[in-house]
C-alpha positions in Angstrom: 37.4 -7.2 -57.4 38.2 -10.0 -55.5 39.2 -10.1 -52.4 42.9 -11.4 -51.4 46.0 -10.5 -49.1 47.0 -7.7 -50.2 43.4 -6.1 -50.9 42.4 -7.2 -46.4 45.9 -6.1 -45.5 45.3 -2.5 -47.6 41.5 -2.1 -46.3 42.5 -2.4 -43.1 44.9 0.6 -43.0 42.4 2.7 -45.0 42.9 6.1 -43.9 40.5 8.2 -41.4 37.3 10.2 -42.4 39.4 13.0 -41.1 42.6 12.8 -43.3 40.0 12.1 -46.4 38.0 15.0 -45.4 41.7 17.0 -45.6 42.5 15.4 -48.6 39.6 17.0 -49.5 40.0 20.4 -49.3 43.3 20.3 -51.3 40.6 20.4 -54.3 38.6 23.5 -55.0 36.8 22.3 -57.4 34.8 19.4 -55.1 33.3 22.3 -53.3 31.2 23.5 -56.5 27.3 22.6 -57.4 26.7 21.0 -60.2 22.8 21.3 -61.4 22.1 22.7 -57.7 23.6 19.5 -56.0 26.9 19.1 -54.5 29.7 17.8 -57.3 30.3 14.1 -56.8 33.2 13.5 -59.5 33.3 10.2 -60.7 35.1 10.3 -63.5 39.0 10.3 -62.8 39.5 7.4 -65.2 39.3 10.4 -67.9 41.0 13.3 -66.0 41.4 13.5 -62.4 40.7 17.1 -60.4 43.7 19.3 -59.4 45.1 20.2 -56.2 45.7 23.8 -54.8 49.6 22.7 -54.8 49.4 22.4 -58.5 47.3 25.3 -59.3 49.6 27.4 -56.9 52.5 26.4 -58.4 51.1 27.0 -62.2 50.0 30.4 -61.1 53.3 31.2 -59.5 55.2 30.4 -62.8 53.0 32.7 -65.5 53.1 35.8 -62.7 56.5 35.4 -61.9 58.8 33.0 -63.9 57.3 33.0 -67.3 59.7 33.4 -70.5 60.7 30.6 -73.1 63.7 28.7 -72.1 67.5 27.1 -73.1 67.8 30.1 -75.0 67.8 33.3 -73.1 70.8 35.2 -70.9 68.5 37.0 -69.0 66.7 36.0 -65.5 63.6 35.0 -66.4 64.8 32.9 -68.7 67.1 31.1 -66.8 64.5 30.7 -63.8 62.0 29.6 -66.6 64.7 27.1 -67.8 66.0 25.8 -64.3 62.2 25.6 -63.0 61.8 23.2 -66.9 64.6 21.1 -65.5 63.7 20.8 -62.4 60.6 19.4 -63.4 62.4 17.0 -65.2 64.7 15.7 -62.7 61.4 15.3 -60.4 59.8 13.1 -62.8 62.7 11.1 -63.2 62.9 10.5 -59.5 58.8 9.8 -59.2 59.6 7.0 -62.1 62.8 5.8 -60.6 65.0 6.5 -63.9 68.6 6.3 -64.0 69.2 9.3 -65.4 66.6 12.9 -65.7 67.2 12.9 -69.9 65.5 9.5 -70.2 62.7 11.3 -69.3 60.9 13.1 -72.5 58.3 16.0 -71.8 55.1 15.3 -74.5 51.6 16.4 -75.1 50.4 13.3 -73.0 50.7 9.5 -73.5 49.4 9.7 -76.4 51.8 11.3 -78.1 54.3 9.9 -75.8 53.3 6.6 -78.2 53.3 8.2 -81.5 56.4 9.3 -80.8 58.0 5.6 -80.0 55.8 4.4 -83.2 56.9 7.2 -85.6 60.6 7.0 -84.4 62.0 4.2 -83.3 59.3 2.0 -85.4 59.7 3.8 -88.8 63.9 3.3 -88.0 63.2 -0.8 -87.2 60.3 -2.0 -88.2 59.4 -3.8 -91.8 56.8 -5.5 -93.3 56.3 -8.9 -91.8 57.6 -7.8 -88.3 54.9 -8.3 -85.9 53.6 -6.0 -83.1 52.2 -8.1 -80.5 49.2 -6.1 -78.4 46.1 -7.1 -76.2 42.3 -6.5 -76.9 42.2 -4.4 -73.8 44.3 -1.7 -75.2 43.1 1.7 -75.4 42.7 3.5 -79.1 46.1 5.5 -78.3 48.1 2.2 -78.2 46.6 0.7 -81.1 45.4 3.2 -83.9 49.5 4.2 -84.1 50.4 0.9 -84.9 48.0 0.5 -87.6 49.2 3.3 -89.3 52.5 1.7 -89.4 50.9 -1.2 -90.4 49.7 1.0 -93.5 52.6 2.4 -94.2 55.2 -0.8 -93.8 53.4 -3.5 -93.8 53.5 -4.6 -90.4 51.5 -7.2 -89.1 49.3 -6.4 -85.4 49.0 -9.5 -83.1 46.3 -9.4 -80.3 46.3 -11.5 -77.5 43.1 -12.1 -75.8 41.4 -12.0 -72.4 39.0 -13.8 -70.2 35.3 -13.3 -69.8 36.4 -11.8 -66.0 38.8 -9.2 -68.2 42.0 -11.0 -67.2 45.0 -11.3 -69.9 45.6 -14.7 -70.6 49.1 -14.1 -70.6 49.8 -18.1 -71.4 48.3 -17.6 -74.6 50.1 -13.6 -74.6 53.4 -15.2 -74.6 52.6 -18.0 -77.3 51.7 -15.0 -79.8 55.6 -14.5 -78.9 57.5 -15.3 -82.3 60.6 -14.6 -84.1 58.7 -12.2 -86.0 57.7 -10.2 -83.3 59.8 -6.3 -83.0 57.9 -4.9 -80.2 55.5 -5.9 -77.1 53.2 -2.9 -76.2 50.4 -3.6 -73.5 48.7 -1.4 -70.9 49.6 -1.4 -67.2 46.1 -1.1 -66.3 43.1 -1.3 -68.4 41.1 1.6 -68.6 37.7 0.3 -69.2 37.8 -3.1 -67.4 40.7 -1.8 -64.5 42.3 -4.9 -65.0 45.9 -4.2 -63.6 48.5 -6.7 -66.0 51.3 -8.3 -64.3 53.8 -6.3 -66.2 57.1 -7.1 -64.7 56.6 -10.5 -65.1 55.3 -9.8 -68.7 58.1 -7.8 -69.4 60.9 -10.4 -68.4 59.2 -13.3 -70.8 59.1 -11.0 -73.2 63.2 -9.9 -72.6 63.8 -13.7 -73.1 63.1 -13.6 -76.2 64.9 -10.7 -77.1 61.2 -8.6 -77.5 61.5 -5.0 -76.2 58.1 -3.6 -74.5 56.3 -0.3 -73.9 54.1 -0.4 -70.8 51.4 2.2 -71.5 50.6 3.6 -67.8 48.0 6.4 -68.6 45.7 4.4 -66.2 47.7 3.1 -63.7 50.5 5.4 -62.7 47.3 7.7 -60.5 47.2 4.6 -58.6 50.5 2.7 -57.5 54.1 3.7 -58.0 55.7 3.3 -60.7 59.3 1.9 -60.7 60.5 1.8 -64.5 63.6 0.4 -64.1 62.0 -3.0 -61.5 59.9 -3.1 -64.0 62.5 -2.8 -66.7 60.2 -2.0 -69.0 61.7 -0.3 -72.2 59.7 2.5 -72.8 57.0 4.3 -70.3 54.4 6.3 -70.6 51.8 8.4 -68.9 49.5 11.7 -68.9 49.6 14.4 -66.8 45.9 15.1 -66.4 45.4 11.8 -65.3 48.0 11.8 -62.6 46.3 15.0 -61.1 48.6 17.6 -63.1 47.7 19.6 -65.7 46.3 18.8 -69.4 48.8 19.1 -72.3 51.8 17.4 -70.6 52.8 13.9 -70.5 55.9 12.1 -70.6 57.9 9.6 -72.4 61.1 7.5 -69.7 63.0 5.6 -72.6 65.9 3.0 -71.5 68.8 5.9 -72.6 70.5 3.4 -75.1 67.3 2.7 -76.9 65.9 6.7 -77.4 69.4 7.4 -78.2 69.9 5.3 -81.3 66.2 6.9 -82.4 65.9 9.3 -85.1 64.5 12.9 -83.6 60.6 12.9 -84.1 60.0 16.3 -85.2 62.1 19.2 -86.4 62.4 22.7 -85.2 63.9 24.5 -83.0 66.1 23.5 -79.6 66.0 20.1 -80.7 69.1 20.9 -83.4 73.1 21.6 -82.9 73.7 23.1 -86.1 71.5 24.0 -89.1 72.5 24.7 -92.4 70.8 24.5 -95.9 73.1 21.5 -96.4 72.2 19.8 -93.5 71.7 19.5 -89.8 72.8 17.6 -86.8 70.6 17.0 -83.7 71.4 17.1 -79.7 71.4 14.8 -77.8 68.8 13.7 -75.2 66.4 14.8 -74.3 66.5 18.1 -76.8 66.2 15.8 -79.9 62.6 14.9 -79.2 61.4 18.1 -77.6 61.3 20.4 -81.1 60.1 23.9 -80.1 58.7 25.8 -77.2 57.7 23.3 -74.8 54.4 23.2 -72.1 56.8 24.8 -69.8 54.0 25.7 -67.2 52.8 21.7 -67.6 56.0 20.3 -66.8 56.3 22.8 -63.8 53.1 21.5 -62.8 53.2 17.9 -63.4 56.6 18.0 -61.0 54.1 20.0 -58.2 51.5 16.7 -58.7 54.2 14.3 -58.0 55.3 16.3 -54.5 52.2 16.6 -53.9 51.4 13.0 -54.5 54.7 12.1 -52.5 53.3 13.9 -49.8 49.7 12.0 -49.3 51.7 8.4 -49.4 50.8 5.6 -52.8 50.3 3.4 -49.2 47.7 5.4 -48.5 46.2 6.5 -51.7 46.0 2.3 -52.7 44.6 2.2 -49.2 41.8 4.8 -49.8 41.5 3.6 -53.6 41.0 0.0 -52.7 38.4 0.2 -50.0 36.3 2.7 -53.1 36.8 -0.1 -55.3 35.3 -2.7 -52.7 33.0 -1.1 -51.1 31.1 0.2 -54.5 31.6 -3.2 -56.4 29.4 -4.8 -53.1 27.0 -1.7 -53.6 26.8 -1.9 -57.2 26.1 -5.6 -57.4 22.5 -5.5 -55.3 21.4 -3.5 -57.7 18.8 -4.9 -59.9 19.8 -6.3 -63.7 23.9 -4.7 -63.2 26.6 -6.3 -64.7 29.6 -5.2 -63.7 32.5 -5.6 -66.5 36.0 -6.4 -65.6 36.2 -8.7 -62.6 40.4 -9.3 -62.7 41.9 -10.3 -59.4 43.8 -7.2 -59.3 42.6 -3.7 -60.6 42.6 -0.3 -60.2 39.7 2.2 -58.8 37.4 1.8 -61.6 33.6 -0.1 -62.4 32.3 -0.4 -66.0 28.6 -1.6 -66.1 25.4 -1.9 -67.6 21.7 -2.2 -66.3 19.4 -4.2 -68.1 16.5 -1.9 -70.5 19.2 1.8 -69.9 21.2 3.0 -72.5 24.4 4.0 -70.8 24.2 7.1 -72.2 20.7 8.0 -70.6 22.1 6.8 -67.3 25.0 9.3 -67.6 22.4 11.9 -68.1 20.5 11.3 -65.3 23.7 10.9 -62.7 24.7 14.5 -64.0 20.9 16.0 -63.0 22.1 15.1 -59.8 25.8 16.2 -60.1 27.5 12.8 -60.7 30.2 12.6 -62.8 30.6 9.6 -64.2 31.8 8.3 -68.1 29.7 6.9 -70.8 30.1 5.2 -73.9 33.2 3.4 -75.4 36.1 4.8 -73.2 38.3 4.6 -76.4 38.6 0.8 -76.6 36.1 -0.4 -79.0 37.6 -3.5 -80.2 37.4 -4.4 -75.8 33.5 -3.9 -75.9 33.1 -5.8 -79.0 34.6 -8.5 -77.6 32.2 -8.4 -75.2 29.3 -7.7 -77.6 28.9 -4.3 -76.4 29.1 -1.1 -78.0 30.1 0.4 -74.4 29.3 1.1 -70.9 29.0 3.3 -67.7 32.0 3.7 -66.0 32.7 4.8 -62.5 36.3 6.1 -61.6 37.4 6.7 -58.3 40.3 8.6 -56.8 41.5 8.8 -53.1 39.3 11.8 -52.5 36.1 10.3 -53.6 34.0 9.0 -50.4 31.8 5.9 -49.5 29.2 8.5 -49.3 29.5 9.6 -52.6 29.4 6.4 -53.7 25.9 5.7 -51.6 24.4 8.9 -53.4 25.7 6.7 -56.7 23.8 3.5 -55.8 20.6 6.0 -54.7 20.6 7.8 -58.2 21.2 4.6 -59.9 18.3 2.9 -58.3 15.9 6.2 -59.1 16.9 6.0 -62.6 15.9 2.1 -62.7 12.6 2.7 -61.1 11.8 6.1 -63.5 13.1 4.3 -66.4 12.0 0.5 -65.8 9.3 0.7 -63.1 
């Protein structure tokens, strides 16, 4: 990271050891042992821990609300359904939507993509049209667009970064052409942290009448998300990321554009009449939620954005940013470390490698004294072979991680160099 306004003015209102230590005991599970050592999770990049609000609030719903919704007269199932909807309206207030049925419920981001790629790019897109993405984009973004490329004949157009993991959006917005249907891109990179400026992304891309989906699986557990200053056309993000449960995601659409999309499956509660000869759909946002929903998910992904509401994004970014500094300083006097991904602006996350140690080996070794921390590829293997690596160790903080955990990180780290290296 490197240092600017906005990262002194944020370190300077970090919060207290007090409130952290508060923060703290919101998550169970950072009281467990792992191998007979206290847990120091380091590896929110790939799923962040849970809070007792949310794990309250899904226990609450299977002992006492539980039953399968929009379908049933009787209480349960209208608590069940007003509890779904709720959770809806939540999420469309956290994101700052116009409207609570631009928001679609999905299995994560990932299928929040699929969805945009199956629908409304099987409805638009033809061979020759161009979908113009970056190198730092994670499999999710880029493996569904190469199946349409398969299957149409589209063409894939990759923009390219700097050796500090920047975008170099000059050259980004060059790759713009009159061939281009669709600009998808990732808010924040989750290998390198690199955060893109997407707003400003998004507008060049408007002027010349390119829509854009901002994937935000890695940055919306970090900064607030405003979809419509952003005016980005589609949005989407993961639940287990943003400290809510796994299985749920969602997909915020601009309401014109997922209403002119064909549904993306078929079943039930997505129709308004079925018969052999035919069938018409619903509206939004029943035509792209076929079946019996992750009720309990969306209940609980509403519960993580109170509860996230309730610490402060000032003070999370705060917390986050200070983690970020202080373990990029720590990390650097450490013998033979590279430290991958060194944009102005990024979110809580180091990749790295240590000359003569197979990441892998090094994750190993972190976990024997109850570091959690990711190894390997982090699902963007075309990023790492940019860089002429196959992949890397990567740290991941959230606002309840602590400089001291990050100390017993440097301490392991430097054990594992001497065992391993001498």
């Amino acid at each position: 990271m490197i240092p600017n306004k906005q990262t002194e003015t944020l370190l300077a209102d970090r919060p207290s050891p007090e409130t952290i230590a508060a923060w703290r005991q919101d998550f169970p599970i950072l009281g467990r042992e792992v191998n007979g050592k206290p847990l120091i999770y380091l590896d929110n990049g790939a799923s962040s821990q849970k809070p007792r609000a949310v794990i309250n609030r899904l226990e609450h719903y299977y002992a006492h609300e539980h039953a399968n919704i929009h379908r049933g007269v009787h209480v349960l199932s209208q608590e069940a359904t007003g509890a779904y909807e709720a959770a809806r309206e939540t999420v469309a207030r956290y994101l700052n939507a116009a409207e609570a049925r631009e928001c679609i419920f999905t299995r994560g981001a990932t299928e929040a993509i699929n969805l945009v790629a199956s629908s409304w790019g099987g409805a638009n897109l033809q061979a020759g049209d161009e979908v113009l993405l970056t190198v730092m984009e994670h499999h999710a973004n880029i493996v569904p667009w190469q199946m349409l490329e398969t299957r149409l004949g589209i063409k894939l157009v990759v923009a390219p970064i700097s050796d500090e993991g920047e975008l170099l959006v000059e050259e980004w917005e060059k790759l713009i052409s009159p061939r281009t249907k669709l600009a998808a891109f990732c808010h924040a990179s989750n290998s390198l942290g690199t955060v893109n400026p997407a707003k400003a992304m998004i507008a060049k891309a408007h002027a010349k009448g390119v829509p854009v989906l901002l994937d935000g699986a890695q940055s919306s557990a970090h900064m607030k998300i405003d979809v419509r200053d952003l005016d980005c056309d589609w949005f989407v993000c993961s639940g287990h990321k943003i400290f809510g449960p796994t299985g749920i995601g969602v997909l915020y659409g601009k309401a014109a554009l997922l209403g002119a999309m064909p549904p993306y499956q078929g079943g039930g509660d997505m129709i308004d009449v079925v018969s052999f000869s035919g069938t018409t759909f619903r509206g939004l946002p029943e035509r792209f939620e076929a079946g019996t929903p992750n009720i309990a998910g969306a209940i609980g992904l509403a519960a993580a954005f109170d509860y996230l509401d309730s610490i402060g994004h000032e003070a999370i970014a705060a917390q986050e940013q200070d983690l970020l500094a202080y373990a990029t300083a720590q990390l650097q006097q450490i013998e033979g470390l590279t430290i991958y991904g060194r944009a102005a602006e990024k979110v809580s996350l180091i990749s790295f490698m240590i000359d003569g140690l197979h990441p892998n080996d090094i994750g190993t070794m972190l976990d024997m004294d109850g570091i959690a921390v990711r190894t390997g590829h982090h699902c963007t293997m075309p990023l790492w072979e940019r860089f002429g690596l196959t992949g890397t160790t990567r740290a991941s903080f959230a606002f309840y991680n602590t400089r001291e955990e990050i100390d017993a990180l440097i301490t392991s780290l430097n054990k594992i160099r001497r065992l391993f290296l001498g």
